[in-house]
N, CA, C and O atoms as CSV, one atom per row, in Angstrom:
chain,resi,resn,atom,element,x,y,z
A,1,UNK,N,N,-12.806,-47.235,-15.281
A,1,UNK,CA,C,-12.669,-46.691,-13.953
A,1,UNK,C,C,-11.951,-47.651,-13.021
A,1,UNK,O,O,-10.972,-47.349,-12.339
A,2,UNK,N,N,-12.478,-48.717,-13.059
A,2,UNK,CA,C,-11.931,-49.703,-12.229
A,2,UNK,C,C,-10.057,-49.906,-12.611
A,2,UNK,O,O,-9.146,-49.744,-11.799
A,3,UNK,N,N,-9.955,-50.206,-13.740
A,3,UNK,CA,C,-7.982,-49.943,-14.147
A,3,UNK,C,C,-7.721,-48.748,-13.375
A,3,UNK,O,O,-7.009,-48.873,-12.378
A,4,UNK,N,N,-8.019,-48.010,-13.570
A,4,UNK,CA,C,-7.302,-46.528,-12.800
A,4,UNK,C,C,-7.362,-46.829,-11.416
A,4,UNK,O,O,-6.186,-46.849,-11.052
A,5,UNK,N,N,-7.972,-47.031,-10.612
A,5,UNK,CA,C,-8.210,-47.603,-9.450
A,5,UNK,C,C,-7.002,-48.581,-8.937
A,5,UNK,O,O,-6.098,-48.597,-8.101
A,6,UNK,N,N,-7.349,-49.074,-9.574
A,6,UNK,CA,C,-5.924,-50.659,-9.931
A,6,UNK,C,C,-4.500,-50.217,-9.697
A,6,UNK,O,O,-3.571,-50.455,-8.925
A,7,UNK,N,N,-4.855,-49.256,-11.015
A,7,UNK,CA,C,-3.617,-48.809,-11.067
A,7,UNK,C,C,-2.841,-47.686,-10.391
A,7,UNK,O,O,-1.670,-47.535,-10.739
A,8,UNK,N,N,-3.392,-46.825,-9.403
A,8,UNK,CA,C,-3.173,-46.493,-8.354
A,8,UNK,C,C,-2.749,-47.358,-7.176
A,8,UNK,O,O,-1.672,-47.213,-6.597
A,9,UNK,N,N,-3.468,-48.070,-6.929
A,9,UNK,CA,C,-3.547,-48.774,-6.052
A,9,UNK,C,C,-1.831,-49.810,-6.062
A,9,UNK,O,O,-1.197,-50.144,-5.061
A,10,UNK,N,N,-1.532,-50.051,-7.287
A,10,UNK,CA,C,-0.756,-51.105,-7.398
A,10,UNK,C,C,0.989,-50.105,-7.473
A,10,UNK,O,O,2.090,-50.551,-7.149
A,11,UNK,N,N,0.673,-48.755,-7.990
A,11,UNK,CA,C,1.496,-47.461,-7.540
A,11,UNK,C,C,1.915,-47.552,-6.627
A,11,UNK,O,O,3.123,-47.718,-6.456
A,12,UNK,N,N,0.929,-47.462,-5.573
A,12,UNK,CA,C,1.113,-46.934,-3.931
A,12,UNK,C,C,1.640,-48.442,-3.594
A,12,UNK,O,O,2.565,-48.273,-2.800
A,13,UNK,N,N,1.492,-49.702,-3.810
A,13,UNK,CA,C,2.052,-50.884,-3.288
A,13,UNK,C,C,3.516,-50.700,-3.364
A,13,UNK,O,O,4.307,-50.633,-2.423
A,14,UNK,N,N,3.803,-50.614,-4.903
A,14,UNK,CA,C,5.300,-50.759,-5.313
A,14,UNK,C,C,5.811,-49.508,-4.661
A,14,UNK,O,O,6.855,-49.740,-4.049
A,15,UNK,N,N,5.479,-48.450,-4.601
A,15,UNK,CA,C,6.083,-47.074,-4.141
A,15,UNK,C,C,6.570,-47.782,-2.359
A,15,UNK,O,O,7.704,-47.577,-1.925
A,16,UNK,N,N,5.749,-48.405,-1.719
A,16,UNK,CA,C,5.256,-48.543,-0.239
A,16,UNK,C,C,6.799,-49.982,-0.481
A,16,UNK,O,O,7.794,-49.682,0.179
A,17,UNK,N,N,6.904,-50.996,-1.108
A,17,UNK,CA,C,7.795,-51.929,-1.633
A,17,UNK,C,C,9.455,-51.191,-1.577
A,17,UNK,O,O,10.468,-51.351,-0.897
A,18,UNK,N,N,9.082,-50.435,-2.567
A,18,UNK,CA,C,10.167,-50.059,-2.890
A,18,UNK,C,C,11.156,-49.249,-1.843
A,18,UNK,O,O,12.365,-49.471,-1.781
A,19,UNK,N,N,10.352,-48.120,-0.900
A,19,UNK,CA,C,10.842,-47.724,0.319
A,19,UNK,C,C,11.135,-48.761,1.435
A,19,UNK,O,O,11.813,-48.395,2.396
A,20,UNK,N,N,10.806,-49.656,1.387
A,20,UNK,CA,C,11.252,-50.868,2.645
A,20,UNK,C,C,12.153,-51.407,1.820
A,20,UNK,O,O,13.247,-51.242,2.361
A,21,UNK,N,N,12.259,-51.858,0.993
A,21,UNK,CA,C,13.331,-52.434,0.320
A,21,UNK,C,C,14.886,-51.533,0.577
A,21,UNK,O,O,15.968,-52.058,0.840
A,22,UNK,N,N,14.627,-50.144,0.424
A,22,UNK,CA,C,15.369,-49.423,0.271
A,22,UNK,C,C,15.831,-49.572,1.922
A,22,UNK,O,O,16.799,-50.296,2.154
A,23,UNK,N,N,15.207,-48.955,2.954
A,23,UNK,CA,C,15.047,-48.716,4.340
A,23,UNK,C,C,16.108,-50.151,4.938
A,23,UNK,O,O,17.051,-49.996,5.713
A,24,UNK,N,N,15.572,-51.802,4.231
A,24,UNK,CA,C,16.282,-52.435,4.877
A,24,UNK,C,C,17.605,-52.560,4.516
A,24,UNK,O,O,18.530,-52.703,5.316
A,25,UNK,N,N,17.736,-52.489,2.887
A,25,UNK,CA,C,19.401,-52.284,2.567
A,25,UNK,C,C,20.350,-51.157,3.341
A,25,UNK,O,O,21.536,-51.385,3.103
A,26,UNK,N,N,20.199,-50.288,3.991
A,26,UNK,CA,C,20.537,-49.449,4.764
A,26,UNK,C,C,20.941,-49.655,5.760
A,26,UNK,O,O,21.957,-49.229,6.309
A,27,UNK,N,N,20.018,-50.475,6.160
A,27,UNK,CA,C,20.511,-51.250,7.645
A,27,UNK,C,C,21.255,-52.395,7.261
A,27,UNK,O,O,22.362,-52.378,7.799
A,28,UNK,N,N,21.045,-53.523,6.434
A,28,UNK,CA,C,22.256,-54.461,6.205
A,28,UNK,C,C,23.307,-53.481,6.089
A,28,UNK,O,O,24.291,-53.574,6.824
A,29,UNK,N,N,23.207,-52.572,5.263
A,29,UNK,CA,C,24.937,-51.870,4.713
A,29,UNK,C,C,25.863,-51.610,5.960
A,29,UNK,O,O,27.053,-51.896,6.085
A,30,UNK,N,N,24.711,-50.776,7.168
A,30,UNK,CA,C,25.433,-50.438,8.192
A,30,UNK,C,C,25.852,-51.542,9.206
A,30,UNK,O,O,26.775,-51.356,9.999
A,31,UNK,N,N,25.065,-52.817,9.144
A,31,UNK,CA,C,25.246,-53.873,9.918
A,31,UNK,C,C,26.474,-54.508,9.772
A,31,UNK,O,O,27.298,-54.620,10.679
A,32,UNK,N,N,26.630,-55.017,8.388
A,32,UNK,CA,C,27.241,-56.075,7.681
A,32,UNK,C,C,28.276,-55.287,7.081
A,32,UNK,O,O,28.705,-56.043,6.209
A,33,UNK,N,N,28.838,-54.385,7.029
A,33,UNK,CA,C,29.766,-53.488,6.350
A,33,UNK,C,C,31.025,-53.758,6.883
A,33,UNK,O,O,31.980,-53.558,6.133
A,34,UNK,N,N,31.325,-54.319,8.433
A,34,UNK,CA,C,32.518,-54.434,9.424
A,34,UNK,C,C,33.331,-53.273,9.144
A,34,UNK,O,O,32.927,-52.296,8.515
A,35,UNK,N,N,34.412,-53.397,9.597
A,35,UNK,CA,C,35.528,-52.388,10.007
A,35,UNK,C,C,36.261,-52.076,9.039
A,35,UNK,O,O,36.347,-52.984,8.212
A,36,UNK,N,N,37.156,-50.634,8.658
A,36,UNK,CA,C,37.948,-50.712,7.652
A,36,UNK,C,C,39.045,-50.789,8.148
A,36,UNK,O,O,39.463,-50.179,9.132
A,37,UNK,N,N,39.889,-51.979,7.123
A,37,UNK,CA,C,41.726,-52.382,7.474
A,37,UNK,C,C,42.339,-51.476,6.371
A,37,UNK,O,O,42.146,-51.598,5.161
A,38,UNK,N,N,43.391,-50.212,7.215
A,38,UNK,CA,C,44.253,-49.776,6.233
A,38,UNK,C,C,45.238,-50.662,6.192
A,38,UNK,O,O,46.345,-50.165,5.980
A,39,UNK,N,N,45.192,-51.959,6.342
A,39,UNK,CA,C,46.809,-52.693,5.863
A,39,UNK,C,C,46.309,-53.245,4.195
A,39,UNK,O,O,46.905,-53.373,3.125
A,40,UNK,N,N,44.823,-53.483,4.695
A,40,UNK,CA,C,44.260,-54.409,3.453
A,40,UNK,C,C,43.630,-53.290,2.545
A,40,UNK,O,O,43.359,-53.288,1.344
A,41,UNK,N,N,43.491,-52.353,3.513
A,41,UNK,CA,C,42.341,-51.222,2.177
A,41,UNK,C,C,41.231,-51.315,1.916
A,41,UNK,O,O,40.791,-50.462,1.145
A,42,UNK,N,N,40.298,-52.365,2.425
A,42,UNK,CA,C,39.053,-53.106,2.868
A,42,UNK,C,C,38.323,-52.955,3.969
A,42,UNK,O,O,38.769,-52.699,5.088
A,43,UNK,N,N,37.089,-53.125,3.641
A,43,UNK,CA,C,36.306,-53.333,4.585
A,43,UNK,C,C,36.069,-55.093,4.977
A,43,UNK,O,O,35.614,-55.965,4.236
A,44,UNK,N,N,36.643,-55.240,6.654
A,44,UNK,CA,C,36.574,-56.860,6.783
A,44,UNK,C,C,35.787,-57.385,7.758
A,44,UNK,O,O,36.260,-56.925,8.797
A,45,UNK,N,N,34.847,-58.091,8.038
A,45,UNK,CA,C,34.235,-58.558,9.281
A,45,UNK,C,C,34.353,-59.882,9.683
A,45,UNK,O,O,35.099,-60.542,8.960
A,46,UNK,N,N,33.727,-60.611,10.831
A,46,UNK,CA,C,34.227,-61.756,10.911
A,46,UNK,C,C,33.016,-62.254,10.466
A,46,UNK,O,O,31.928,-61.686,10.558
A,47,UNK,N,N,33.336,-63.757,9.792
A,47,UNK,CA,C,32.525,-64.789,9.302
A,47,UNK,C,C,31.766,-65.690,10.513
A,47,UNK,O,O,31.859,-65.271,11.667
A,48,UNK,N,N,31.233,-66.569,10.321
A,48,UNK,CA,C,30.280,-67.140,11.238
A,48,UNK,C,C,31.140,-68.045,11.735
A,48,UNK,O,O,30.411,-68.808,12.369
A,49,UNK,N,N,32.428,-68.486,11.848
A,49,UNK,CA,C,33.478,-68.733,12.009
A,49,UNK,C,C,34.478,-68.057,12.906
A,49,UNK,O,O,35.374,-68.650,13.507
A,50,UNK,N,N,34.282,-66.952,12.939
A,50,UNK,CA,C,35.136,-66.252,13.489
A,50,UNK,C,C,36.431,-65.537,12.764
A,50,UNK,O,O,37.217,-64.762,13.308
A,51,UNK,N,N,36.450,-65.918,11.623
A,51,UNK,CA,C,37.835,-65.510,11.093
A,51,UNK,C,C,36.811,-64.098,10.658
A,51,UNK,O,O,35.612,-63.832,10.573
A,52,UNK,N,N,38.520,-63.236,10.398
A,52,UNK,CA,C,38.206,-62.080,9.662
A,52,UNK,C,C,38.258,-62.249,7.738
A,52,UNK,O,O,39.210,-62.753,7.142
A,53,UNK,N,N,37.287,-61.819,7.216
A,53,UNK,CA,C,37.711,-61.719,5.714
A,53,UNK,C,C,36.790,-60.900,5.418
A,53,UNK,O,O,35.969,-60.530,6.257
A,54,UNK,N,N,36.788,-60.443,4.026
A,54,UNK,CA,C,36.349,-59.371,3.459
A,54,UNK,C,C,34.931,-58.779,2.899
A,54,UNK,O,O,34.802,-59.163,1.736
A,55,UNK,N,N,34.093,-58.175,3.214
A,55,UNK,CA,C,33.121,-57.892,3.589
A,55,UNK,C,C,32.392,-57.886,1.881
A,55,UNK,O,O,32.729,-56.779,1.460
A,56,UNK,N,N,31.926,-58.290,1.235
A,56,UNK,CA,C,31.059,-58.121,0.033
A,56,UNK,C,C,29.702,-56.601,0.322
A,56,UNK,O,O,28.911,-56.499,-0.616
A,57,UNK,N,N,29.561,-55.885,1.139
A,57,UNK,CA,C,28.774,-55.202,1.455
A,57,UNK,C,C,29.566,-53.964,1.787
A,57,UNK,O,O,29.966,-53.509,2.858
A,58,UNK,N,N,29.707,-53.416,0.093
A,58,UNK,CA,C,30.832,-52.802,0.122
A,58,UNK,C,C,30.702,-51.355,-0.263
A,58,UNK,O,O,31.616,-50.531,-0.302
A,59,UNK,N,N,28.932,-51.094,-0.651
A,59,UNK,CA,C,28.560,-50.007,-0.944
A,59,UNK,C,C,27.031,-50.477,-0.912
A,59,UNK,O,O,26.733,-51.671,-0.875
A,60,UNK,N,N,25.872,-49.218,-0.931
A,60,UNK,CA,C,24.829,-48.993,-0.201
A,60,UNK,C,C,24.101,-49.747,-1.550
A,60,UNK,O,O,22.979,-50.236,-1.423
A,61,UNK,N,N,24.732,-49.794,-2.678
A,61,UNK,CA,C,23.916,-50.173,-3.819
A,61,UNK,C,C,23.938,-51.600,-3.972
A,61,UNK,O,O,23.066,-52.462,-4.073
A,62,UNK,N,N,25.425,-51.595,-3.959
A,62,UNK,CA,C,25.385,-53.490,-3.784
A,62,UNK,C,C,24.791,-54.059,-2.843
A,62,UNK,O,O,24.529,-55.230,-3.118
A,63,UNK,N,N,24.239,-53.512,-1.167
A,63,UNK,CA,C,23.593,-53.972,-0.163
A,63,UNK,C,C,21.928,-53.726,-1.393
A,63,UNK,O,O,21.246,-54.750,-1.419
A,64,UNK,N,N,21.479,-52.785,-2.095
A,64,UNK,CA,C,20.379,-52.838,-2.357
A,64,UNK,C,C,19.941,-53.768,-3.528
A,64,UNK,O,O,18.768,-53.981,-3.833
A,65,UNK,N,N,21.285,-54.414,-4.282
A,65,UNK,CA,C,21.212,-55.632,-5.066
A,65,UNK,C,C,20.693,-56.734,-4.457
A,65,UNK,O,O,19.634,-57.303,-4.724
A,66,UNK,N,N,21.940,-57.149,-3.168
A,66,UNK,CA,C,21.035,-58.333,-2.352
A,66,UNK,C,C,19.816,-58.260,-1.983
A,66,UNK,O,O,18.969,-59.150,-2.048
A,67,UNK,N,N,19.669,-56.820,-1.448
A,67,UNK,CA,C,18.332,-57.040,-0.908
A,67,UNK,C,C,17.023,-57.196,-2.178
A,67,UNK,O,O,16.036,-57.923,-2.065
A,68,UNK,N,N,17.233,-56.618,-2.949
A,68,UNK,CA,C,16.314,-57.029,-4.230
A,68,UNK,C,C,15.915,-58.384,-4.320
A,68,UNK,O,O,14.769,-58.815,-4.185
A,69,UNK,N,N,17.572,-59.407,-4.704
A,69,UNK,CA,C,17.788,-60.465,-4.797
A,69,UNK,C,C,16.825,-61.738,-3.978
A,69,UNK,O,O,15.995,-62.460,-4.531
A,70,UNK,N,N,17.173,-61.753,-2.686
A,70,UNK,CA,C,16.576,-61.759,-1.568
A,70,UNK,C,C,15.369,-61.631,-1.778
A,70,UNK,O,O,14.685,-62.642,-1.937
A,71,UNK,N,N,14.678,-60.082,-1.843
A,71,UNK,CA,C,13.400,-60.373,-1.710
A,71,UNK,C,C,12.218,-60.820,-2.825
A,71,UNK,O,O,10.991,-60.888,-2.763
A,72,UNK,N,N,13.174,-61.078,-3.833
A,72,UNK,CA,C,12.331,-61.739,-5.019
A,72,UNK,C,C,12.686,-63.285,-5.021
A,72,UNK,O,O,12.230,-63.964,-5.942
A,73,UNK,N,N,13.362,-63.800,-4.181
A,73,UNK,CA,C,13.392,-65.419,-3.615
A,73,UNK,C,C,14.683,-65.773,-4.495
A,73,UNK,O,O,15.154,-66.908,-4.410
A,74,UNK,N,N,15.153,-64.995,-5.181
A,74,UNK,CA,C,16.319,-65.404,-6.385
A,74,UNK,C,C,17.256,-66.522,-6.034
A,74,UNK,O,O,17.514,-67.699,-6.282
A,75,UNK,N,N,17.806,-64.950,-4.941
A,75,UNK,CA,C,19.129,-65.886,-4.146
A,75,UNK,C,C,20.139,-66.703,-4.575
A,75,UNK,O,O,20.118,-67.932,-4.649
A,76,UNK,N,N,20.975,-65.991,-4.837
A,76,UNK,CA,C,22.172,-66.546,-6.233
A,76,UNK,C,C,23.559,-67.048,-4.886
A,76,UNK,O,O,24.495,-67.812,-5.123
A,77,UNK,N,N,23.326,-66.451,-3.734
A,77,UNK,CA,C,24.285,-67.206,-2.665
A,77,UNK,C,C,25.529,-66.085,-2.832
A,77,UNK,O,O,25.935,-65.773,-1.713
A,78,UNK,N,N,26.117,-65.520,-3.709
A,78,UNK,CA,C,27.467,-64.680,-3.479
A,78,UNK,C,C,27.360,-63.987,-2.581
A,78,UNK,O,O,28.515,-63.655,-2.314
A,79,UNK,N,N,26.485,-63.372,-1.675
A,79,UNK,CA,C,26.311,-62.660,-0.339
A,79,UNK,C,C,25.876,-63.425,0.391
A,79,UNK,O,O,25.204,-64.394,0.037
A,80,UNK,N,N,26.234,-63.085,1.808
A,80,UNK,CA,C,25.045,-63.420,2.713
A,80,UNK,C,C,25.378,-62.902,4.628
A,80,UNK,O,O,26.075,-63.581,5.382
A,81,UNK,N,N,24.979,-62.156,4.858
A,81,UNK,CA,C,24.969,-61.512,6.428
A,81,UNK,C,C,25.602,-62.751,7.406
A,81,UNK,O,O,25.577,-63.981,7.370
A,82,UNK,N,N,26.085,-61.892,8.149
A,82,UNK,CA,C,26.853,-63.351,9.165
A,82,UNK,C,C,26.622,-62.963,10.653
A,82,UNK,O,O,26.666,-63.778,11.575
A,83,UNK,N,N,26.340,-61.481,10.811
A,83,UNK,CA,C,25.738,-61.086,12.190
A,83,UNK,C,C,24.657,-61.192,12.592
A,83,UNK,O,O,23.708,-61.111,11.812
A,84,UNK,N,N,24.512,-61.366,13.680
A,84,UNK,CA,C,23.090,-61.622,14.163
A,84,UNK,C,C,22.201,-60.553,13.838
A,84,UNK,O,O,21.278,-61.095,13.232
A,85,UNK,N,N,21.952,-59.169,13.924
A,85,UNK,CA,C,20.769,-58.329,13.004
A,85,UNK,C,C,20.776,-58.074,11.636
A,85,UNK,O,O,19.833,-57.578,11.019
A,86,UNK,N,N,22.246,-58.545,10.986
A,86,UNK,CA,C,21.909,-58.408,9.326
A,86,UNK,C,C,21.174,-60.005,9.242
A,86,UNK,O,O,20.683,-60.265,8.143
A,87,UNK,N,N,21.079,-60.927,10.160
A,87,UNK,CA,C,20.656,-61.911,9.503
A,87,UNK,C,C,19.075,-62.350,10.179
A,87,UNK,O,O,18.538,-63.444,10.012
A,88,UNK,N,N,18.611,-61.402,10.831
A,88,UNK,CA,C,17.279,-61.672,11.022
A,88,UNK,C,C,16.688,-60.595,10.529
A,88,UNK,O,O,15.460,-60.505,10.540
């Protein structure tokens, strides 16, 4: 009795996980996505620098890679938000 319990319980965590996970990649995608250049054919934003270059947050799935990444402490560094609400 008690496993079933558990194991409900640990359901509804990951289910409850998995929708915020999802919820915040959504918002990086729309944050961190910058502008599209038809000269370049890209999506480009500016760096923490100020220059313009090319946005790695280039579809809703690859925003939900990082955010995976990210929230399992991985953090392999090939992404990373440069605006002030993708980065808090």
């Amino acid at each position: 009795r008690v496993g079933r319990r558990t194991a409900y319980l640990i359901g509804e965590v990951a289910m409850i996980l998995a929708l915020f996970i999802f919820f915040i990649a959504f918002i990086i995608f729309n944050v961190e996505q910058g502008e599209w250049n038809s000269d370049t054919e890209r999506y480009e934003r500016d760096n923490l620098f100020g220059e313009r270059e090319k946005s790695p947050f280039t579809s809703v799935f690859i925003t939900l890679w990082f955010s995976v990444i990210t929230a399992t402490t991985v953090g392999y560094g090939d992404m990373s938000p440069t605006t002030i609400p993708g980065r808090i």
